[in-house]
C-alpha positions as CSV (number, residue, x, y, z in Angstrom):
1,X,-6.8,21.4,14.6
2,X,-3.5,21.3,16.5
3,X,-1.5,17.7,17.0
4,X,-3.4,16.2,20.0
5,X,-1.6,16.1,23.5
6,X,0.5,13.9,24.8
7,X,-1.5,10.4,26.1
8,X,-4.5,11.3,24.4
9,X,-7.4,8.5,24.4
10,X,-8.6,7.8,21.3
11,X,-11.6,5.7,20.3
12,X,-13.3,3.3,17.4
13,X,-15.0,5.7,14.7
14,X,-18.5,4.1,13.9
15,X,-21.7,4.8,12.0
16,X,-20.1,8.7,12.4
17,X,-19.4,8.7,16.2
18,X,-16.6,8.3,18.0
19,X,-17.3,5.1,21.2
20,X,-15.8,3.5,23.4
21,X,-14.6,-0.2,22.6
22,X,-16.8,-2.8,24.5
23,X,-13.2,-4.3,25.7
24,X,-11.3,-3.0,28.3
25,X,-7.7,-2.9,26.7
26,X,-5.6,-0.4,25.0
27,X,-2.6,0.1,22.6
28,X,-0.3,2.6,23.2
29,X,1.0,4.9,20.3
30,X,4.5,5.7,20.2
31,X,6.9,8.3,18.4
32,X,9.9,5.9,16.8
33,X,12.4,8.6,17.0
34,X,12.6,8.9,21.2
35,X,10.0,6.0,22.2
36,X,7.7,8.7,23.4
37,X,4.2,7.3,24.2
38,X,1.8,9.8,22.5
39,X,-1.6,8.2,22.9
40,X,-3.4,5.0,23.2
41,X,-6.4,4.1,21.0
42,X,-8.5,0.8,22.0
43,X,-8.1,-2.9,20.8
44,X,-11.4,-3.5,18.9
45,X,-13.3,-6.7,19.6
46,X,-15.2,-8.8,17.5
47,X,-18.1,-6.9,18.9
48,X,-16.9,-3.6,17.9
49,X,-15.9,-5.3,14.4
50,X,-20.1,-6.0,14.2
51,X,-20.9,-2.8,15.3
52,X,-18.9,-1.3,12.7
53,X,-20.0,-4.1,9.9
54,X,-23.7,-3.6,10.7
55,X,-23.7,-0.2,10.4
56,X,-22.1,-0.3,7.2
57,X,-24.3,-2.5,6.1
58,X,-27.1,-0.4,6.9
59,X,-25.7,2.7,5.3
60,X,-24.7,0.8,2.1
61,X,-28.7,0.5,1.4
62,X,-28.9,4.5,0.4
63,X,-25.2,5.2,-0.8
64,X,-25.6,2.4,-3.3
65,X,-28.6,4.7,-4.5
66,X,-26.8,8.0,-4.6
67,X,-26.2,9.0,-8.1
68,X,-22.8,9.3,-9.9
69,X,-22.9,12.8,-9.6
70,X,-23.9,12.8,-5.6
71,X,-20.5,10.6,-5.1
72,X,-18.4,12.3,-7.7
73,X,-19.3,15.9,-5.2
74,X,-19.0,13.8,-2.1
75,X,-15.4,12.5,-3.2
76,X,-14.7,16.5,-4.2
77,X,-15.8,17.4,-0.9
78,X,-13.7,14.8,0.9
79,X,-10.7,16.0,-1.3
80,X,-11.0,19.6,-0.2
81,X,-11.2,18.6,3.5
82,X,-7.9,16.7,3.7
83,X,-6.2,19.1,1.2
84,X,-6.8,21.9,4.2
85,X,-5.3,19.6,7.0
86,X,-2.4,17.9,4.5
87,X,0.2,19.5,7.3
88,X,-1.3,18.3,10.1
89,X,-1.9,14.5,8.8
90,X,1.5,14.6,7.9
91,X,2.6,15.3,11.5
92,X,0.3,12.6,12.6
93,X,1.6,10.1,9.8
94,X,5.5,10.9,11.0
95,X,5.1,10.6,14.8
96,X,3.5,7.6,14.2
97,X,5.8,5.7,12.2
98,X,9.2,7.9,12.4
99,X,9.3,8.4,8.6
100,X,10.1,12.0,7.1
101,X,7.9,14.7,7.5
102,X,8.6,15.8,4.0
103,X,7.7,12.4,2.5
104,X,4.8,12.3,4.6
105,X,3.4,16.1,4.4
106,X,4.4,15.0,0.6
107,X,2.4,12.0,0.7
108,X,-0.9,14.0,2.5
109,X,-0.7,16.8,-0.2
110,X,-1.9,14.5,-2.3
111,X,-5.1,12.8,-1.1
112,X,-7.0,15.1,-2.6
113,X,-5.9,14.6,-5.8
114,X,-6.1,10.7,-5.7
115,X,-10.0,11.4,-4.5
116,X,-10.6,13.6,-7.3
117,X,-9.0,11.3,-9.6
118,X,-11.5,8.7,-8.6
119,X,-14.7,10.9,-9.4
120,X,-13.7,11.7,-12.6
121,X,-13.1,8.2,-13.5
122,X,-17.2,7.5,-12.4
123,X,-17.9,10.8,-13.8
124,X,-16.5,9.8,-17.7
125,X,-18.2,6.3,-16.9
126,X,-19.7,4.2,-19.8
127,X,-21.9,1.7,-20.2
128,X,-21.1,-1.3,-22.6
129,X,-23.7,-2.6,-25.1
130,X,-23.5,-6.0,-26.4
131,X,-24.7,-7.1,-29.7
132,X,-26.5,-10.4,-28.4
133,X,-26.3,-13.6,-31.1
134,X,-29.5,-14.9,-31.1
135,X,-32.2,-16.2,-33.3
136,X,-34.7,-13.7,-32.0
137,X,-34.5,-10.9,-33.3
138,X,-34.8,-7.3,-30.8
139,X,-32.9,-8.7,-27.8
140,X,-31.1,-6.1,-26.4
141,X,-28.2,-6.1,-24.2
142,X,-26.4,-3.8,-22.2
143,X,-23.6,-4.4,-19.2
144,X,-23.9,-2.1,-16.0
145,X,-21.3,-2.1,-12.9
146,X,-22.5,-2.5,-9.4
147,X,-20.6,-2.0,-5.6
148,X,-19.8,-5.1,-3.7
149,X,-21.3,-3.8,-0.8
150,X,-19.2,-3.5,2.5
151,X,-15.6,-2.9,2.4
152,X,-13.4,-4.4,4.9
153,X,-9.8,-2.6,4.2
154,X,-6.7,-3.4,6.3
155,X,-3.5,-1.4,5.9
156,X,0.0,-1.2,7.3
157,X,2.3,0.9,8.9
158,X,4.7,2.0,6.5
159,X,2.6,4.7,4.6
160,X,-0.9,4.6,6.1
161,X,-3.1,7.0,4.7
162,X,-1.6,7.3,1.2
163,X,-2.5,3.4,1.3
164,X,-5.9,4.0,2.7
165,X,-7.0,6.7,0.8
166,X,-6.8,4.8,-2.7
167,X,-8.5,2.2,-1.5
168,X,-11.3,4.6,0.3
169,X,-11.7,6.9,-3.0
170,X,-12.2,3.9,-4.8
171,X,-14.2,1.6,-2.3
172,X,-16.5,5.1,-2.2
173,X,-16.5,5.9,-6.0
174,X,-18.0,2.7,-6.8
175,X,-20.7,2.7,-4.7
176,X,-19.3,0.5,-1.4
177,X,-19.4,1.6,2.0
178,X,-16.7,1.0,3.9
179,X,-14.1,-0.6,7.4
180,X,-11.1,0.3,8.2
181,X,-8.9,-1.7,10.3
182,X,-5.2,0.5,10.5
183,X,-2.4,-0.7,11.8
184,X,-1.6,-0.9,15.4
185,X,1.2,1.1,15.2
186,X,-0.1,3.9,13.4
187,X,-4.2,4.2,13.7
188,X,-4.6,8.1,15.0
189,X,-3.8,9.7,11.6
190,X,-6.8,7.4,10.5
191,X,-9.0,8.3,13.4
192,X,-8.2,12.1,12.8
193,X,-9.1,12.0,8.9
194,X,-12.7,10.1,10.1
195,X,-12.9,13.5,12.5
196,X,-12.3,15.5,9.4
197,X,-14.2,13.6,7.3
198,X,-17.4,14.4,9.7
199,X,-17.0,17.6,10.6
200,X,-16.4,19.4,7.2
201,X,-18.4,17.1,5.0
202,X,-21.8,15.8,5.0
203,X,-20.9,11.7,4.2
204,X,-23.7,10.1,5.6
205,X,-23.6,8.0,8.8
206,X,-22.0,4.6,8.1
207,X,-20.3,5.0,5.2
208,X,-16.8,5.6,6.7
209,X,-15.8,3.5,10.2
210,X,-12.6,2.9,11.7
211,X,-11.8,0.2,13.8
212,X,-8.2,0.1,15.9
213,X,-6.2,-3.3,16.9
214,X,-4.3,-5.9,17.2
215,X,-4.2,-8.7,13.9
216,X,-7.2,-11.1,15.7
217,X,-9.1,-7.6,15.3
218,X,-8.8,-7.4,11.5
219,X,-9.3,-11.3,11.6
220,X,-12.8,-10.5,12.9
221,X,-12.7,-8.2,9.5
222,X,-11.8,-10.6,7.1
223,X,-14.2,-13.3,8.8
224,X,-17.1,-11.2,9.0
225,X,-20.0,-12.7,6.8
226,X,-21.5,-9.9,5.8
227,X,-18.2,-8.1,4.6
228,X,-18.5,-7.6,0.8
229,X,-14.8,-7.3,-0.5
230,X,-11.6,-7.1,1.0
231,X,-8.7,-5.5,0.4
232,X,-5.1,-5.5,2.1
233,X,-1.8,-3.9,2.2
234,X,1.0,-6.0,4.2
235,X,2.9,-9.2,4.2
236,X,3.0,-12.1,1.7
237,X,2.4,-14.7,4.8
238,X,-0.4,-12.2,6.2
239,X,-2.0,-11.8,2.7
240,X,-2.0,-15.5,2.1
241,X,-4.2,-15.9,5.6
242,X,-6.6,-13.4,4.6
243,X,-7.0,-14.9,0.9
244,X,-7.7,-18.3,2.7
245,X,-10.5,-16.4,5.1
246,X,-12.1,-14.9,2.4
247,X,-12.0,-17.8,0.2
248,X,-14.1,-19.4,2.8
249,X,-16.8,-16.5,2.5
250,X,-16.3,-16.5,-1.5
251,X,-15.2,-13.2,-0.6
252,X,-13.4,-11.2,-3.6
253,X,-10.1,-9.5,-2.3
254,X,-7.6,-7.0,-3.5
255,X,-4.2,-7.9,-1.9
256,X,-0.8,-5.2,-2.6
257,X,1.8,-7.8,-0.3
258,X,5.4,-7.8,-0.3
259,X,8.6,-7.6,-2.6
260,X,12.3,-8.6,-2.7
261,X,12.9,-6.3,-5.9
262,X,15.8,-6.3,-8.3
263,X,17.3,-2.8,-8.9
264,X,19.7,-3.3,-11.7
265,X,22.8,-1.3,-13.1
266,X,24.5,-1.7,-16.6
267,X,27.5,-0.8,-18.0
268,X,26.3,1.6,-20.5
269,X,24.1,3.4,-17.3
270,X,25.4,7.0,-16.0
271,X,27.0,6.0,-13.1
272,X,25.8,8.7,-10.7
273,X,22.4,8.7,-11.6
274,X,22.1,4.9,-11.0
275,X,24.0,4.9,-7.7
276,X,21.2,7.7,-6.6
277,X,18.7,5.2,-8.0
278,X,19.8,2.5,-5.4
279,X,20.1,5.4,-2.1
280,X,16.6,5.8,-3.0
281,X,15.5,2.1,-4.1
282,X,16.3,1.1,-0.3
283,X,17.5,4.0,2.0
284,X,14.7,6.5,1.6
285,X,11.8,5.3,3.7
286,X,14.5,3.5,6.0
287,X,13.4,1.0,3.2
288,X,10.1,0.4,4.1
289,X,8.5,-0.3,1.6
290,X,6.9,-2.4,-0.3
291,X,8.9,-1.4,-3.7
292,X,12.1,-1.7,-2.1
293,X,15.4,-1.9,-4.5
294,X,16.6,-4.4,-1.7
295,X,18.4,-6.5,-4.4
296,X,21.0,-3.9,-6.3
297,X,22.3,-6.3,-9.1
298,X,25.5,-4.9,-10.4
299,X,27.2,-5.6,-14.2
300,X,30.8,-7.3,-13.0
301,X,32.0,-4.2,-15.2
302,X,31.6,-1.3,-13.1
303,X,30.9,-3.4,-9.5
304,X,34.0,-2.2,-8.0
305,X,33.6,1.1,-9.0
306,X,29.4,1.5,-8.1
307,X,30.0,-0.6,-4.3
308,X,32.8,2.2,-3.7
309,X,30.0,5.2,-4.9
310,X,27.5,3.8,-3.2
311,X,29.1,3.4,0.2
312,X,30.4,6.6,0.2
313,X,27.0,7.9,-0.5
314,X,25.5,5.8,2.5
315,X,28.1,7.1,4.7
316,X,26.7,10.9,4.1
317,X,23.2,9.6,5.1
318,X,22.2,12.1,7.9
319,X,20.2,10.2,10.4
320,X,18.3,12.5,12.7
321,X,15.0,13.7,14.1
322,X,12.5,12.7,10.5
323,X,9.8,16.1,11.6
324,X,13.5,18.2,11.0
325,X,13.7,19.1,7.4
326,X,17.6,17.8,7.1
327,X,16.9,14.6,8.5
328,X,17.5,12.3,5.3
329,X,16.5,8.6,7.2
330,X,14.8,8.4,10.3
331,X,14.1,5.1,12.4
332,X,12.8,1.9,11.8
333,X,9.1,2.1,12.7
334,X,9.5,-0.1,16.0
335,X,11.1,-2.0,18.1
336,X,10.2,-5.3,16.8
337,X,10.7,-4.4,13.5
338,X,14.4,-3.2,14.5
339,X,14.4,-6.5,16.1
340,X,13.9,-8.1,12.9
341,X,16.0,-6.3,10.6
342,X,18.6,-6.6,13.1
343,X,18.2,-10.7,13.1
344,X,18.5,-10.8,9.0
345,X,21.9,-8.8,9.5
346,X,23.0,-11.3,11.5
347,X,22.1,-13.8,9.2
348,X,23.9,-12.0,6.2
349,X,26.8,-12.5,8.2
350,X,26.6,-15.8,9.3
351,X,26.1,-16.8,5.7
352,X,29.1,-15.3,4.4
353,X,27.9,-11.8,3.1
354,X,30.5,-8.7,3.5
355,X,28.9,-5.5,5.6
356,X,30.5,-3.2,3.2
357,X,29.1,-0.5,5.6
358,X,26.6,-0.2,8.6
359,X,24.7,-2.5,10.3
360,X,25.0,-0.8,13.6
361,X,22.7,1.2,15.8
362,X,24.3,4.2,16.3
363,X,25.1,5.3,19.6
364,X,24.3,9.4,19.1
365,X,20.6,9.1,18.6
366,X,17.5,8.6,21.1
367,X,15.4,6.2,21.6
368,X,16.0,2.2,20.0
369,X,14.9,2.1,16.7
370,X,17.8,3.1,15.0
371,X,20.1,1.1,12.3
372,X,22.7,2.2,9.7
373,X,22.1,1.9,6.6
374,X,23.6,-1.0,5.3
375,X,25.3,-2.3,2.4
376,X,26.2,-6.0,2.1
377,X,28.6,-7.4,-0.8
378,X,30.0,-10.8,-1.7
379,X,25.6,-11.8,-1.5
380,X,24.9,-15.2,-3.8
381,X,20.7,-14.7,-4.5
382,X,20.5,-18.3,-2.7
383,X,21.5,-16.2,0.6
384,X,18.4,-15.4,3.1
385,X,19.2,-11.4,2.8
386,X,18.9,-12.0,-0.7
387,X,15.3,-13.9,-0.7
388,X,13.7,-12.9,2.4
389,X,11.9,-9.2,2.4
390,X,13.6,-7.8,5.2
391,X,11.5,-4.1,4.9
392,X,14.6,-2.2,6.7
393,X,17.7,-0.4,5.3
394,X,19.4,-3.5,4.3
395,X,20.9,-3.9,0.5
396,X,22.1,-7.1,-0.7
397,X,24.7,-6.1,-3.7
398,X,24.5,-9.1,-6.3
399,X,27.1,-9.1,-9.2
400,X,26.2,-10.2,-12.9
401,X,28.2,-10.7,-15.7
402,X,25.6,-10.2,-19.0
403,X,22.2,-9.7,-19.3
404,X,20.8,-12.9,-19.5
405,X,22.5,-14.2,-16.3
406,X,20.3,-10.4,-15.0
407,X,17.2,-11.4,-16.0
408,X,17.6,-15.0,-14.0
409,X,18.4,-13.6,-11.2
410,X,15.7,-11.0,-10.8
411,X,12.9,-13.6,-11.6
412,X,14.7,-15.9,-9.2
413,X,12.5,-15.2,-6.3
414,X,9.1,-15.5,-4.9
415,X,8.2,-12.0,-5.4
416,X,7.2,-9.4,-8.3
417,X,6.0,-6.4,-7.1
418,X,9.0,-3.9,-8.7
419,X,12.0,-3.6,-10.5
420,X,14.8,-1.0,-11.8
421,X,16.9,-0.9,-15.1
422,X,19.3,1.8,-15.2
423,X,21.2,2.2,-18.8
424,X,21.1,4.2,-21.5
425,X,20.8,1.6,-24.3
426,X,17.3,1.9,-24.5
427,X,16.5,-1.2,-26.6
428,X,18.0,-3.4,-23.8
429,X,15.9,-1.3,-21.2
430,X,12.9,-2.4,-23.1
431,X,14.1,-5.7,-23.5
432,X,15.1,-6.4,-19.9
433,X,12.2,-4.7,-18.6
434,X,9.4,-6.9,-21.0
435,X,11.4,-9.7,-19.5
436,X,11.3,-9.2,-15.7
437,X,8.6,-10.5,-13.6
438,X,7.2,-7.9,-12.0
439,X,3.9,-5.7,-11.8
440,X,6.2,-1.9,-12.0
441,X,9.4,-1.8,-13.7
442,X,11.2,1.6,-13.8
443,X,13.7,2.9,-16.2
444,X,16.2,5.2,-15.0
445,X,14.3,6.2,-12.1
446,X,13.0,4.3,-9.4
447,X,10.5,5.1,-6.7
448,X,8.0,6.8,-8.9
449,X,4.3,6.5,-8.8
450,X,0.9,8.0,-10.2
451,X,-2.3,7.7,-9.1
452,X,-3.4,7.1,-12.4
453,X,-1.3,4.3,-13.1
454,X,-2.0,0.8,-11.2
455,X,0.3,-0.6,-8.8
456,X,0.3,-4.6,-8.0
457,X,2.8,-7.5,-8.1
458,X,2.7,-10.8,-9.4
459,X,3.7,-14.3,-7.8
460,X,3.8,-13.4,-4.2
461,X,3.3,-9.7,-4.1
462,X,-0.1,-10.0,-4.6
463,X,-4.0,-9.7,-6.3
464,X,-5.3,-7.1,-8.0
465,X,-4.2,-3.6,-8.4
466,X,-4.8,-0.5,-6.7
467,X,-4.3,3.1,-8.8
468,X,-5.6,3.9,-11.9
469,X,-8.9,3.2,-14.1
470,X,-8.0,-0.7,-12.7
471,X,-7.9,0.1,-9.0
472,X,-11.5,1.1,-9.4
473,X,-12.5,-2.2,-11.5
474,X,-11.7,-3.5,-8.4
475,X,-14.6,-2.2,-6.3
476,X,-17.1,-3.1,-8.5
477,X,-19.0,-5.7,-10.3
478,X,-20.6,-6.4,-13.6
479,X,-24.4,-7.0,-14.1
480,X,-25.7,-7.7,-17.4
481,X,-28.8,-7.2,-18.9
482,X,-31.3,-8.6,-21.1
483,X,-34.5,-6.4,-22.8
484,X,-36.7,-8.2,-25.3
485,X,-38.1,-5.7,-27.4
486,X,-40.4,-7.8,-29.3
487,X,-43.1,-8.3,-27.0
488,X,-43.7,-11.8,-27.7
489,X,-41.7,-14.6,-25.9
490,X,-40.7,-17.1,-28.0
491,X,-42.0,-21.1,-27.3
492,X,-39.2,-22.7,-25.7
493,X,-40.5,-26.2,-27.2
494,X,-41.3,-25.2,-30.8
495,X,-38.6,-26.5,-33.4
496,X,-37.3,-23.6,-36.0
C-alpha cells in the first residue's frame, strides 16, 4: 500500500477493526521537516481505552491456550508481513518524526528479525525441575512460565515501531495479548502495521489494539484494572507516574526511561575514530535518543585537539530534507520539543558554558523545527546542560584529567542507561567500563545494539530490560508445581 494522502482520518484499531473514537476530538499529524499536516488520528477516551482493554481481555482466554508452536508460526507470520512493507513503514516512521529515512527504512528492515528472534526463544523453551527437600519421599517438582495477561504498552516518539515491536514480539511470545497507546506525534505508522497485521495474517481478534492520544489517554492505560503488565518507553518524570499508577494496581511494569550518558575519550584512543564516536553518540538521530553520548568527557591531554576535530566535523553536518538520502540530521521532532532544546541552550549560556559551535536555527531550511548542532565547552557536570536530558543535538564537552576523576563524573548523575570508552589500552577499557554505572557500555563504538542482547538502565533510566532471552522474562511469570507420587498424604499431626 502506497503512503496515505494528505489529511487522511485515521481511527482506534480494536478487537481487529478499525472505529471511530466515542470522542469528538482529533490530533493532527505533522511532517517535522515543512510543518505539513498529513493526517489526524482521534484522541482516545477512557471509553475507547475499555473497549480496547475488554477485548483484550476477552481474546487473552484462547491465545493463552495456543501452543508454543501456534505462537512461534504466528510471530513468523507477523515477521514476513512487515518484512514486505519495511519501505513503506519507514516512510511513515520519517514523516512522522523527521528522522532519516535510512535510519528508519534501517530500523523497519529489522522487525522481522526481532519477531523471529522471539519465537525461537519460546521454541528452545525449557522447563526447570526442582529437587524438592522434603521428608516424604516421591514429591516432585517442576517450574512452568505463564503470560500476565493484558499488555498495556506505551511508546515515544523518537523511534516508534522499533520500540514497539520488541515489546509486541515479546508481549505475544509469552502468551499476553496486548494495548498499544503510541505517541501523539507519531501513531499512523502504528495504525498501518495493525492494518498489515490483519490483512496478511490470521492473529485472532483482540490480540493486537491500538489506541491514539494525548498522555490522560495512556493514563486511562496504566489505570485500567484489568491491565495485566505494563511497559513504557519515555521520560524519567513520566516513567516515575506510571510506576506510582501501577503500583497502586500491583501491576508489574517494564520501564526503558531516560539518560544523560558519558561518552568518554582517552589519550591512548585513535583520535578519529573517537571524534566519529561522539558525531554519532549525539548528532545522529538529531540526538534523540535515549542512549544519547550528550556528556563527551574529554582526557585534558588531547581536549584541545578533539574540541577542534569535533567542531569541524559538526560544521560539515548537512542538514536537509531526512526522506533525501544525503541528508545527515534532519529536525527536531516538534515544535515543542525545539522549544525545549532551545530553552536548555539558553541556559548553557547563562551558566557560563562556551557554544563552541551552533545553537542556531538556521535560516535556509523550512518549516520551525530546526537547530544546529551544538557543541558547548568550558561545561562543569554541576551545569543544567550537563545533568538535565535535553534529547536534542546539544553536547556538553566535560574535561578530565585521569581516570579516576572519569569514572566520578560519569556516575555523577541521576541516570544509567549508556556509556562510551574509547582507547586502546584495553585493560583500562575493561576497567572503566566494570566501573561505570550504567545498563550498556560500549567500547570503541557507540550506538550499537542487538536484539539479542538486553537494553535497560539503572538509577533513573529505568526497570527491567527489553532485548534478549531477558526482555522475554519480562512478559511472563513463574508457576510452580507440586506432584505427590506416593499416593498417600501424609498426617499432618503425626510426630516422625
Amino acid at each position: 500500500m502506497a503512503l496515505r494522502e494528505q489529511s487522511e482520518h485515521y481511527q482506534h484499531f480494536i478487537n481487529g477493526e478499525f472505529v471511530e473514537s466515542t470522542g469528538d476530538t482529533r490530533i493532527d499529524v505533522e511532517f517535522p521537516y515543512n510543518g505539513e499536516i498529513w493526517g489526524s488520528v482521534p484522541h482516545g477516551t477512557k471509553e475507547d481505552v475499555d473497549q480496547a482493554v475488554n477485548a483484550a481481555k476477552k481474546a487473552f482466554r484462547e491465545w493463552r491456550r495456543t501452543t508454543i508452536s501456534e505462537r512461534y508460526d504466528y510471530l513468523h507470520s507477523i515477521a514476513d508481513a512487515l518484512d514486505d512493507h519495511a519501505e513503506e513503514l519507514g516512510e511513515l516512521e520519517t514523516r512522522q518524526n523527521g528522522k532519516l529515512i535510512r535510519e528508519m527504512q534501517g530500523q523497519a528492515s529489522g522487525f522481522g528479525g526481532t519477531l523471529r528472534h522471539y519465537a525461537s526463544l519460546i521454541d528452545s523453551d525449557r522447563g526447570e525441575v526442582i529437587p524438592v527437600n522434603t521428608k516424604d519421599e516421591g514429591m516432585f517438582n517442576y517450574v512452568v512460565h505463564e503470560p500476565y495477561g493484558v499488555v498495556g504498552a506505551i511508546t515515544p516518539w523518537n523511534s516508534p515501531l522499533l520500540l514497539t515491536v520488541g515489546k509486541l514480539g515479546a508481549a505475544l511470545a509469552a502468551g499476553n495479548t496486548f494495548v498499544h497507546k503510541p505517541s501523539e506525534q507519531t501513531p499512523v505508522s502504528a495504525l498501518r502495521m495493525a492494518e498489515i497485521i490483519t490483512e496478511e495474517t490470521n492473529l485472532p481478534k483482540g490480540v493486537y489494539n491500538v489506541v491514539t492520544g494525548h498522555g490522560d489517554t495512556g493514563a486511562a492505560l496504566v489505570d485500567n484494572e484489568d491491565v495485566d503488565k505494563l511497559a513504557f518507553t519515555g521520560s524519567s518524570s513520566t516513567g516515575r507516574s506510571i510506576a506510582e499508577s501501577a503500583g497502586r494496581n500491583l501491576s508489574p511494569v517494564t520501564l526503558e526511561l531516560g539518560g544523560k550518558s558519558p561518552n568518554i575519550m582517552f589519550p591512548s584512543a585513535e583520535l578519529e575514530n573517537a571524534v566519529t564516536g561522539a558525531v554519532k553518540g549525539i548528532f545522529a538521530a538529531t540526538g534523540q535518543t535515549c542512549v544519547a553520548g550528550s556528556r563527551v568527557l574529554v582526557h585534558e591531554e588531547i581536549y584541545d585537539e578533539f574540541v577542534d576535530r569535533f567542531v569541524d566535523r559538526a560544521s560539515q553536518i548537512r542538514l536537509g530534507d531526512p526522506r533525501e538520502p544525503e541528508t545527515e540530521m534532519g529536525p527536531i521532532a516538534f515544535d515543542k520539543q525545539w522549544e525545549k532544546v532551545r530553552k536548555y541552550i539558553d541556559i548553557g549560556t547563562s551558566e557560563g558554558a562556551t557554544i563552541a559551535y551552533g545553537g542556531d536555527r538556521p535560516d535556509d531550511l523550512p518549516g520551525d523545527c530546526f537547530i544546529e548542532p551544538t557543541i558547548f565547552v568550558d561545561v562543569d557536570n554541576e551545569m543544567t546542560i550537563a545533568r538535565d536530558e535535553i534529547f536534542g543535538p546539544v553536547a556538553a564537552v566535560i574535561q578530565f584529567s585521569d581516570e579516576e576523576e572519569a569514572i566520578e563524573i560519569a556516575n555523577d548523575t541521576r541516570y544509567g542507561l549508556a556509556a562510551g570508552v574509547w582507547t586502546e589500552d584495553m585493560r583500562q577499557a575493561q576497567r572503566v567500563a566494570n566501573q561505570i554505572d550504567a545498563g550498556t557500555v560500549w567500547i570503541n563504538e557507540y550506538r550499537t545494539g542487538a536484539t539479542r542482547a538486553p537494553i535497560g538502565g539503572f538509577k533513573d533510566s529505568g526497570l527491567g530490560r527489553e532485548g534478549g532471552k531477558e526482555g522475554l522474562d519480562e512478559y511472563r511469570q513463574e508457576k510452580c508445581i507440586y506432584i505427590d507420587q506416593t499416593g498417600e498424604v501424609a498426617n499432618p499431626f503425626q510426630l516422625r
